[in-house]
Every structure is written in C-alpha cells, then in structure tokens.
ZAFI-51028 format. One record per atom (N, C-alpha, C, CB): x, y, z. Coordinates in steps of 0.02 Angstrom, whole numbers, plus 50000, padded with zeros to 5 digits. Glycine has a CB too. Layout:
% residues N
XYZ
...
//
This chain:
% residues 346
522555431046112
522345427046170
522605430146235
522595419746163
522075430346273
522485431946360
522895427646375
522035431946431
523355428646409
523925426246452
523865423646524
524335431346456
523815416746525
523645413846570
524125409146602
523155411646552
523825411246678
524375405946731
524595400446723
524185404146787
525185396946728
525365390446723
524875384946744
525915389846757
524635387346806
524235382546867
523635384246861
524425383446948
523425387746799
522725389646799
522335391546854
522415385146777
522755396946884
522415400846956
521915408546923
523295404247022
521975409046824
521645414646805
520985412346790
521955418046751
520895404646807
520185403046795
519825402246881
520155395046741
519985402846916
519825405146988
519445410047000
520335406747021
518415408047022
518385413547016
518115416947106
517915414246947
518085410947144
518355411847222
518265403947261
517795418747270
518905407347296
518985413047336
519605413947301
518965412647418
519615420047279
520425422547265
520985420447271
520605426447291
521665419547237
522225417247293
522425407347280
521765419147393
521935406447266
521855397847290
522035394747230
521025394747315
522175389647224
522335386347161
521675381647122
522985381547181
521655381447075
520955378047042
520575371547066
521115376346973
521025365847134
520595361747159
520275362747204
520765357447170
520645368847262
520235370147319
519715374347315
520555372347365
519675376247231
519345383147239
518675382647233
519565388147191
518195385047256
517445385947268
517165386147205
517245392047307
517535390147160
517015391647072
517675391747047
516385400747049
517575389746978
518095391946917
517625393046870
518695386546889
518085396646837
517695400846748
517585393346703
518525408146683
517235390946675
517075386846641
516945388146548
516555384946680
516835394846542
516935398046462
517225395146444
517175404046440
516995393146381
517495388846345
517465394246258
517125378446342
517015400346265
517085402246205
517855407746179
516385405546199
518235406046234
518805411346223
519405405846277
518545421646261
519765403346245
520265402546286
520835406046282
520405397146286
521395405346362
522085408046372
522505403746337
522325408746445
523125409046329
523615408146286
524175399546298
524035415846298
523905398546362
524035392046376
523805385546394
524265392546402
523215386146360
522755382046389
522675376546325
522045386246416
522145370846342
522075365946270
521395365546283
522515357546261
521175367446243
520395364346235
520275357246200
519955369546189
519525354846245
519525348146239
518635345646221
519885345046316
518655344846167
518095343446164
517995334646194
517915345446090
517635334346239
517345328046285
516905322146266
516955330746333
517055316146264
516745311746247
516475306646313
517165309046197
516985307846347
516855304046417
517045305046479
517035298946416
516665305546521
517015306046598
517115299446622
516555310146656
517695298446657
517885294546702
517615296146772
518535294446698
517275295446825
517185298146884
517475291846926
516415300846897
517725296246977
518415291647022
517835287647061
519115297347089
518025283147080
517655275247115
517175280047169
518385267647171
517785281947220
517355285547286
516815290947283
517825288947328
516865292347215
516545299047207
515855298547175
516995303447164
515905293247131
515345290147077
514905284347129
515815285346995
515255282247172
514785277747240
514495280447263
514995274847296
514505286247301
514525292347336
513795293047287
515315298347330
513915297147244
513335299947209
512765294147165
513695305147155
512935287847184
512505283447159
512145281847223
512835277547120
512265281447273
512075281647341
511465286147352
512655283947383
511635291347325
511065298547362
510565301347294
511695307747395
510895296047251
510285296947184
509845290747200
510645296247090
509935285547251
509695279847249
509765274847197
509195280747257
510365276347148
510355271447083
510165272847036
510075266747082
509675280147043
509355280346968
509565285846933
508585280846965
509785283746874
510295285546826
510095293346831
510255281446746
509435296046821
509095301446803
509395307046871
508195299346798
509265303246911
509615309646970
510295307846966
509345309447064
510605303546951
511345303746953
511395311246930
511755297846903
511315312146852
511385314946802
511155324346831
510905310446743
510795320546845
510445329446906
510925330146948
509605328946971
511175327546981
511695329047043
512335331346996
511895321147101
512575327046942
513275329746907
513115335346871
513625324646855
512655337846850
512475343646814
512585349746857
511765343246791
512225346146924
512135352346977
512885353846994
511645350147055
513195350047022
513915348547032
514615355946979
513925338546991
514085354646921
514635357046885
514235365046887
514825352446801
513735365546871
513165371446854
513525377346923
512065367646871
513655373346970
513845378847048
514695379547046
513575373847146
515015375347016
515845373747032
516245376046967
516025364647045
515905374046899
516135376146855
516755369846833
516295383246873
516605366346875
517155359146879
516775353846890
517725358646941
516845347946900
516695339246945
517145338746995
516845331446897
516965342247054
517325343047113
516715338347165
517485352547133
516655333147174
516005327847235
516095333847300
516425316147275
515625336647322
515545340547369
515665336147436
514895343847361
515435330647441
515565326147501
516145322347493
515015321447515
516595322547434
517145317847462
517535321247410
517085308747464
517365326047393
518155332547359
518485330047308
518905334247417
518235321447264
518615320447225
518325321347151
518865314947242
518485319847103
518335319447026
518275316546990
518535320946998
519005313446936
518975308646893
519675312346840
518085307646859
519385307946799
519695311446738
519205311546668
520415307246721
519675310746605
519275313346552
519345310846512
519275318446535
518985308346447
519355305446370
519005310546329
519155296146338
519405312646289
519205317846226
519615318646192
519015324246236
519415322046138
519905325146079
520065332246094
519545324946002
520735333246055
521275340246067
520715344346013
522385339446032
520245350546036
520035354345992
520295360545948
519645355546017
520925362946018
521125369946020
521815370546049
520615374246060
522345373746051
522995372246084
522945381946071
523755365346038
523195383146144
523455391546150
524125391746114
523585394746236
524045397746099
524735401146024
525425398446098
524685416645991
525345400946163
525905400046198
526105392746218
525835403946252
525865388246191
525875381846200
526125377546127
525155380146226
526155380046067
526175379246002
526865376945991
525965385145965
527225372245987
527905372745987
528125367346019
528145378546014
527725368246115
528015366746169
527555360146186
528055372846222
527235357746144
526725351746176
526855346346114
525735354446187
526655340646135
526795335446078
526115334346039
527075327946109
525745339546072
524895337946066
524805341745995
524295342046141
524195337345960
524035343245905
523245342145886
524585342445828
523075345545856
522335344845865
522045340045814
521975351745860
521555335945854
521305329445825
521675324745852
521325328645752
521985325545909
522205318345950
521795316946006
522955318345982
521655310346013
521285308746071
521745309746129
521015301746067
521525309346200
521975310646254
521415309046306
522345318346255
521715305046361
521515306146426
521845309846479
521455301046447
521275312446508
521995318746567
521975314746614
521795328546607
522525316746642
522915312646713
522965319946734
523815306946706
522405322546758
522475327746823
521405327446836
523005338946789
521555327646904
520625325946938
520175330646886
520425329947044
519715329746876
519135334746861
519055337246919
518475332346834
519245337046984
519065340447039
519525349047017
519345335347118
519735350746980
520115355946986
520145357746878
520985353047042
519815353446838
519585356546783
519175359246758
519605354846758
519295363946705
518645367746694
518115363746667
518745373446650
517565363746656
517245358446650
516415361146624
517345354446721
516235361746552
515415360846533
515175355346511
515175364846485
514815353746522
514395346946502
513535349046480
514385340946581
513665349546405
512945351746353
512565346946369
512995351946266
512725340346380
512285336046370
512355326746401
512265337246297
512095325046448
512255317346463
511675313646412
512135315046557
512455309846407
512115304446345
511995298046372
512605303046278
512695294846419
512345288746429
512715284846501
512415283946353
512535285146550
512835284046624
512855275646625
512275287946694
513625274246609
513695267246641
513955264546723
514175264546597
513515265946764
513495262246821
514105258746807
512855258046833
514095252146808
514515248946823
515385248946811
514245245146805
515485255146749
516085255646759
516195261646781
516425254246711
515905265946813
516035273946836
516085279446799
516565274746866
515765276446723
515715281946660
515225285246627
515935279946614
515265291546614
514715296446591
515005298046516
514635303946643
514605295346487
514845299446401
514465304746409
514605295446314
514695310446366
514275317446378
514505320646305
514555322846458
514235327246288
514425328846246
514515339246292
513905325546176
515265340946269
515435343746326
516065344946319
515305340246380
516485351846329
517025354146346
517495354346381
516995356646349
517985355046402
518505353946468
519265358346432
518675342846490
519465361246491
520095365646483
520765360546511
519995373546534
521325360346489
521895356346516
522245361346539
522295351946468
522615362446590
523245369446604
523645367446545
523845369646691
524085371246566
524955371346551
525175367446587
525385377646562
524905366346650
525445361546691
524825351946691
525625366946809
524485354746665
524105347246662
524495341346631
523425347746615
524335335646637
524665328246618
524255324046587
524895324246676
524285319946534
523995317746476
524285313346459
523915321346430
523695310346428
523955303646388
523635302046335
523925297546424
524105300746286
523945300646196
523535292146210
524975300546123
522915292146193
522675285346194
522945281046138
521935285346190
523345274646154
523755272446086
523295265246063
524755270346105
523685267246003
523125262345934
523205256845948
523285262345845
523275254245995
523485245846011
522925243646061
524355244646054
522375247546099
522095247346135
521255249546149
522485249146157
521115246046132
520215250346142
520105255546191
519575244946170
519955262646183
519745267946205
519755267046269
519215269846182
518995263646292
518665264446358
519295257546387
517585262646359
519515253846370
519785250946420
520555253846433
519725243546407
520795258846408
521245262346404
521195268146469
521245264546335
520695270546458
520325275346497
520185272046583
519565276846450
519895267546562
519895262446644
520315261846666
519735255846653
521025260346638
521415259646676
521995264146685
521535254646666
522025271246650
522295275046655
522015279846713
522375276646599
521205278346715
520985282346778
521335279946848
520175281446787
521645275446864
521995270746925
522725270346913
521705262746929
522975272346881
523645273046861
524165274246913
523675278146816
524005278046961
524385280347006
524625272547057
523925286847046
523955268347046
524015265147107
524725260047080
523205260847135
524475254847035
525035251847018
525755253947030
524955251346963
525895260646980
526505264246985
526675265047058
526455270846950
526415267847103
526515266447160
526955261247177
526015265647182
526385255147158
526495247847190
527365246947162
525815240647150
527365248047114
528125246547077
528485248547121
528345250047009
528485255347143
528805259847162
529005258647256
528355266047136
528415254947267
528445255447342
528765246647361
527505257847380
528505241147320
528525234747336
529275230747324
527975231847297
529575228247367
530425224847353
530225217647361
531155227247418
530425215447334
530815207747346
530665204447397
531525207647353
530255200047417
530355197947475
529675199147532
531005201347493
529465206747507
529085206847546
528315205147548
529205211347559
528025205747630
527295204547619
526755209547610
527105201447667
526235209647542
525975212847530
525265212447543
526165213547489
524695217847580
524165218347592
523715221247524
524195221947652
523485219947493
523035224247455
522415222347452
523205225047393
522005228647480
521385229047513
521005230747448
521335234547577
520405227047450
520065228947377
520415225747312
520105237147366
520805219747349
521125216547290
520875214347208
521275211047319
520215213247221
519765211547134
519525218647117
518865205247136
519475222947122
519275229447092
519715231847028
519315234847149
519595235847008
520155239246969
520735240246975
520095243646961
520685246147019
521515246447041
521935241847080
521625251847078
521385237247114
521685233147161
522015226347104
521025230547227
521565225047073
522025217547002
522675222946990
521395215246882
522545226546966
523265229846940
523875231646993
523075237246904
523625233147048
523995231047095
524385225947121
523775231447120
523955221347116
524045214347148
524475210147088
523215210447168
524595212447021
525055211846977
525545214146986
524935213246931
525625218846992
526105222547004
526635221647047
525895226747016
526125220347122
526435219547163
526635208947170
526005224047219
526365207447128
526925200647130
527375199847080
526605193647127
527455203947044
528185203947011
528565207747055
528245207146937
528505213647086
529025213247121
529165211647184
529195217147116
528665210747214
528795202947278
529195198947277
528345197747285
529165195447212
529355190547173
529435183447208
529945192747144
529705180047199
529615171647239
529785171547319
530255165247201
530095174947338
530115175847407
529755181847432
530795176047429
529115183147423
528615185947443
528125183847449
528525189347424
527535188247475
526795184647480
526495192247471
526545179447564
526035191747427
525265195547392
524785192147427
525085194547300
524575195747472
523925193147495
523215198447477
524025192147579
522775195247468
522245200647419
521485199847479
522025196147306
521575206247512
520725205347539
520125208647479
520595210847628
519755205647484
519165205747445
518485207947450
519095201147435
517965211147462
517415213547480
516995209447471
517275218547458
517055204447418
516385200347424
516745192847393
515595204447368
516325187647398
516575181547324
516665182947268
516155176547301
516265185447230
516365187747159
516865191447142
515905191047137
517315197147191
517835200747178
518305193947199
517885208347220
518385190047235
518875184747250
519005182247201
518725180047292
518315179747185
518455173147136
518815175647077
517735169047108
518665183747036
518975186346993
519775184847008
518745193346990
519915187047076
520695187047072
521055180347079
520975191547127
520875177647106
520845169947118
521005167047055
520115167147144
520735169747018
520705165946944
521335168046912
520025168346893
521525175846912
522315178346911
522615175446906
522615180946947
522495174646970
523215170247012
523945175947011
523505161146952
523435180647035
523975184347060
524245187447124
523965187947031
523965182247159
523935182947249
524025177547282
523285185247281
524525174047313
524715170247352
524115168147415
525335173347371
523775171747444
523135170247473
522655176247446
523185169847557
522115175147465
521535178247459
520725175047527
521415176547367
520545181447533
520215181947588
519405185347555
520695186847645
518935183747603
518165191247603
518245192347676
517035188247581
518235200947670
518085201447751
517985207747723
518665199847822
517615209947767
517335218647793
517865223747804
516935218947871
518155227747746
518805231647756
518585237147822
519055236247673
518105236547837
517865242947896
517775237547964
516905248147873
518145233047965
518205228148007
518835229348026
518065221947983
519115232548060
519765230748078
520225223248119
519825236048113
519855224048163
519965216348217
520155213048186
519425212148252
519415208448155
519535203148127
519695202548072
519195200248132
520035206748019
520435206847977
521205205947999
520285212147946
521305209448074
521905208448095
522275201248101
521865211248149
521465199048138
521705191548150
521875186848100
521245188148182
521485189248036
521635185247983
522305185247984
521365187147922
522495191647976
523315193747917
523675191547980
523575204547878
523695189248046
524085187148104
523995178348076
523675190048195
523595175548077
523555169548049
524025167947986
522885168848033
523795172347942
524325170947882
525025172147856
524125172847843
525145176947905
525635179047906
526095179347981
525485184447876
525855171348021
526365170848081
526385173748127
526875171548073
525715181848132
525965183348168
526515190748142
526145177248191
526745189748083
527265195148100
526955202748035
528295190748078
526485200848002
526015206047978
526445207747922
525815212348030
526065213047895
526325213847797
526895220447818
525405217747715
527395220247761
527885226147748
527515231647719
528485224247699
527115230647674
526695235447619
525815233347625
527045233547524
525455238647631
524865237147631
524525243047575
524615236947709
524245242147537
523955245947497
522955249047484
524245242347447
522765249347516
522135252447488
521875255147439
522005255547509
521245250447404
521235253447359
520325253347358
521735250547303
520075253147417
519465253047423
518995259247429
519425249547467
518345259847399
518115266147392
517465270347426
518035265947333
517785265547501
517175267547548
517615271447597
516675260647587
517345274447650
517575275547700
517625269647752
517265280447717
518125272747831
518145269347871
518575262947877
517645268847875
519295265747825
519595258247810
520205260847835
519605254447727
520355264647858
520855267847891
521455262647921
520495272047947
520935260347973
521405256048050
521395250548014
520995254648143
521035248047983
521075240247962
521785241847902
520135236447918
522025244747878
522575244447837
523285247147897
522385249947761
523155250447930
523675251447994
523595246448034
523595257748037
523275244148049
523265237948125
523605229448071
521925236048171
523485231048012
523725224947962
524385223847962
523555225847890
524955232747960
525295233547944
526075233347996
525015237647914
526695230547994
527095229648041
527405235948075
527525225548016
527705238248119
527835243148141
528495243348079
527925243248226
528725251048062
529015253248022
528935249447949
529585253848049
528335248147941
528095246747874
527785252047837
527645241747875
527565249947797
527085256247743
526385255247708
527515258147674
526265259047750
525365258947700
525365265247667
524495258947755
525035261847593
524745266547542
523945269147542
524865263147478
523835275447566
523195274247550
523185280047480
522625275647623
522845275747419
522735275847351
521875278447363
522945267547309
521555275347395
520765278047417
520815285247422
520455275047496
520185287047378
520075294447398
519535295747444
519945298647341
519365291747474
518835290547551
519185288847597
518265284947554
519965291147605
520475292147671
520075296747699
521295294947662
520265295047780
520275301247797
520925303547836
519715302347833
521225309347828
521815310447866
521965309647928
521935315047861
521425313547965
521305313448031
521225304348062
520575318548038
520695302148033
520595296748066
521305291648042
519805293948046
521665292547998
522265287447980
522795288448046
522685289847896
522945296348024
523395299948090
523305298348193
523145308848076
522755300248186
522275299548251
522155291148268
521445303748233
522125289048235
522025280948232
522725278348231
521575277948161
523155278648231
523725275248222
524305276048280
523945277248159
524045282748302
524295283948372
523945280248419
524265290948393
523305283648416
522925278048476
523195269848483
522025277048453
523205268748428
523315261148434
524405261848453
522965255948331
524645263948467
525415263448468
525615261148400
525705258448526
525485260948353
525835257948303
526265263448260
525345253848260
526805260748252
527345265048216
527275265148129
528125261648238
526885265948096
526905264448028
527075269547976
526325261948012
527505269347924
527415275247854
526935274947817
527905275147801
526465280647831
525975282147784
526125286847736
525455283847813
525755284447656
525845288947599
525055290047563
526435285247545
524915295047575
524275297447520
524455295947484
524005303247503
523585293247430
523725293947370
523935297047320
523525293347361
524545297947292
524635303747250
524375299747190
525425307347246
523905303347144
523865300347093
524395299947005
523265302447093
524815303147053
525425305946986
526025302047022
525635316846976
526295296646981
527105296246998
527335295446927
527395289147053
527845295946920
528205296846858
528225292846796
528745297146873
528055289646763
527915284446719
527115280446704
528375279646743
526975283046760
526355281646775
525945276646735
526075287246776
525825281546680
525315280246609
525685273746588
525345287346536
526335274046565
526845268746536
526645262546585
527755271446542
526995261746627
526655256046688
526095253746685
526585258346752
525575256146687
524825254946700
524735250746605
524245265046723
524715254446557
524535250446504
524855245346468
524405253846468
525625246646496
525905242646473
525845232946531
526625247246462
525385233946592
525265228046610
524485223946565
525215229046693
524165228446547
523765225646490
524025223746436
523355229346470
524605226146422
524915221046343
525235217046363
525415224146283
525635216746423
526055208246444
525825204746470
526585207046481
525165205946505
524915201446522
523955201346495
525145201646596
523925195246450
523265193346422
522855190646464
523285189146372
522905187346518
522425186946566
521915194146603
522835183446616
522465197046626
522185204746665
521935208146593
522965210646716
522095208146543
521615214246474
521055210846459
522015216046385
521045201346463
520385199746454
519715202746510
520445192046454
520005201646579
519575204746611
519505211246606
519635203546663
519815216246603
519765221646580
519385224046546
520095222546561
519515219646490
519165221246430
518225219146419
519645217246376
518245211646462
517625211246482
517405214646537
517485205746490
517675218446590
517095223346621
517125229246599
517085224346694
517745231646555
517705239646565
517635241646476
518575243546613
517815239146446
518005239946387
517325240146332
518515234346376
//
C-alpha cells in the first residue's frame, strides 16, 4: 500500500498545498487505498441542514434534480462539498477495508458499522447509485464508497439504538456538546431554532445546566416547531418570530428577559441572515454560538461592531470532545426527546 498523509493532503488533487476541505478536487479511487486510510462502504448520507435546504431550493423539491445536483457535486469535487454554502454532512456505513498502517492502532475492524464525525465537505466520496432521498430528514441512502483519514473521527453505531436515529443525531452532535460546555447555572439561554434537531437537543441540554435558577428560552420558526418543544418542556418560554428579524426579536427577548438580555445564545438555524438577531439578543460580554453553517463571518463580525455591542463569538466547531457520548446518551435518559426522535428521524 502507498503511504499516506495523516490529513489526507495525498488525496488532493488541486490546488496543491491545501488540505482536503478547501480543496477544489480530491482523488475519489476507491480501487487502491493508502496505508492509512479506512474504506467505507456507504449506506447513507447525512447532508447537513444548510446544505440539503440549499439544494432542495434550486432543485425546486424534486427529488430527481436533487439527485442530479449531488451527483454533479461529487462527479467535479470528488467529495459533497455544497458549492454555495461549503458545507457537507456526514456518513453511515460499514468498515470495508482498514490500511496495514492503521492495523493495530484503531479500535475499528471490518464489518462494523460507523458514522463519521468529520464533514463530507473534505471526504473522499463515490456514489454508484441514489436509492432513496428522504426530504424530510436530510438523508440520501446510496449505494457508494467513502475514504476516512487517519486523523478522521467516528462513531461505532451502538446496539441499543436504531441506525438512522443514531445517525440524526450524531450528525448535530457538536451543538449540544457545545451547549454543555458553554451553559452555567443560572444563566439565560437563547436558542434560535429551538424545535429542530439540534435545537431540542440543545434546549435539553441547555436546561440541565441552567438548572433552576436559569431560563431556556426557545425561538421557533413556525407553530409546529413550538408546539414540538412546548410539549418537551424543555424551555422556560417559547416564542415564533422571523430569526432574520432582528428588531423585533430584540424586543421580544427585552420583554422577557427585563430588559437585561441572554448570557448564551445559540444558533442553530439553517438559513442565512441570522447573524444580528443572535448578537443584538445577546448581553454585552456574553456569548453567542453560532452552530449554523449559513454564518456568515463577515456579516457576524461587521454587524456587531456596527451595532457597539461587545459580545464572545464562537463558530461552530463541529468537534468538541465527548461529543458522540453527550449527544446519544440524551436519547437514553431522556424518553420523551428519543420518542420524537424516533418519530421524525428514525
């Protein structure tokens, strides 16, 4: 076997130099892999919220050009890199192949299922064949290949849990963990896109550690995402308003909050243009998460000055440390959030 880069910069095939998400093409062969790589035979794509909207948008809905656009997507990139909003997804498949330099050093062995926790925006990626595009949860079964690095991140899908709803919520993983990570005691929490995916798991999250002297407040995009969370009851208020509304979202969270605005605000919505409405929400030396991969830098940065407001902003990283552990383990303690789960995604 060839001997291949940690960061999989030998499947780069330009611009030179660059590492496998920014890069324009990668090698997609899957009939010879490097000495560190895992081959993956593919059962399903996950495609990330912003990215799968995005391309349901400009197919007009119909499944048939979806399927034309992701083909095309991969046919020029050699990856699932969304040309208009740079993001991906992830993956569920089985371990086909493990490189001799990896043999030893991985817990992986072949014939385990696994979802990757690193974007398809930056994996190698063939897809023989679309089998069956579910709209509503952001998933493509396909029948189809995919390379993992050496430095890629994974998750053994465990026997306690149905596949696809495993997969749903391991695709959002980051956000929760986050939430753990970012939310104390006490404080007030914004989470934008509160009934969605990542946003319930959020909004769990973030009221355990709020905890009784806090407030979870959940904005919502429509009734039907409300009423889902509502039903939780895992949000101290809940709102519908237009996240590309800034103003009068302000005024809300000034109403509900006295006046003195949230400590933590989280985004987890998958449009553009939600920038200011999660900064103008947020108190001076507070923190907004934006978890959205329809940020935009510029306009968060540029927008936050204009307005004088002093706030800590954190991109989404979709990796924090436990991640996977966090995220599935709120579907086994709590049977309310896996029933829904399980009835939309599962």
């Amino acid at each position: 076997m060839k001997k291949g880069n940690r960061y999989g910069t030998h499947r780069v095939i330009e611009p030179k130099g660059v590492l496998p998400q920014p890069a324009n093409k990668i090698d997609n062969n899957m009939d010879e892999i490097y000495d560190n790589e895992i081959l993956i035979d593919v059962q399903t794509l996950n495609i990330d919220s912003a990215s799968f909207t995005d391309i349901s948008q400009r197919a007009g809905g119909d499944k048939t050009k979806i399927a034309e656009i992701m083909l095309d997507i991969v046919a020029k990139q050699g990856k699932h890199r969304n040309p208009w909003t740079g993001s991906g997804g992830m993956l569920l498949g089985t371990v086909e192949k493990i490189g001799d330099a990896l043999v030893g050093k991985t817990d992986l062995k072949v014939g385990d299922k696994i979802a990757t926790l690193v974007s398809l925006s930056l994996t190698p990626l063939r897809i023989d064949k679309i089998k069956e595009i579910r709209a509503e949860v952001d998933q493509v079964d396909i029948d189809g290949k995919a390379i993992l690095f050496e430095s890629g991140i994974y998750a053994k899908i465990p026997s306690d849990l149905p596949e696809k709803l495993a997969l749903s919520a391991l695709d959002v993983a980051g956000a929760p963990a986050q939430t753990a990570k970012l939310v104390k005691p006490g404080d007030t929490v914004l989470i934008i896109g509160a009934g969605g995916k990542s946003g319930m798991l959020c909004c769990y999250e973030a009221k355990k550690r709020a905890g009784v002297t806090g407030k979870v407040i959940g904005l919502c995009g429509s009734p039907k995402s409300e009423k889902r969370i509502k039903e939780l009851g895992f949000c101290d208020v809940t709102f519908v308003a237009d996240a590309k509304s800034p103003v009068p979202v302000l005024e809300e969270i000034e109403k509900i909050t006295n006046g003195k605005l949230c400590d933590v605000t989280i985004n987890n919505v998958n449009i553009p243009d939600t920038e200011m409405t999660s900064i103008l929400a947020t108190k001076d030396d507070g923190l907004v998460y934006f978890f959205s991969m329809a940020t935009s830098f510029t306009k968060a940065a540029l927008g936050a000055e204009g307005v004088g407001k002093d706030v800590n902003m954190i991109i989404g990283n979709g990796y924090t440390k436990g991640h996977a552990e966090i995220t599935l383990q709120e579907l086994r303690e709590c049977e309310a959030l896996r029933k829904v789960f399980t009835e939309l995604y599962a």
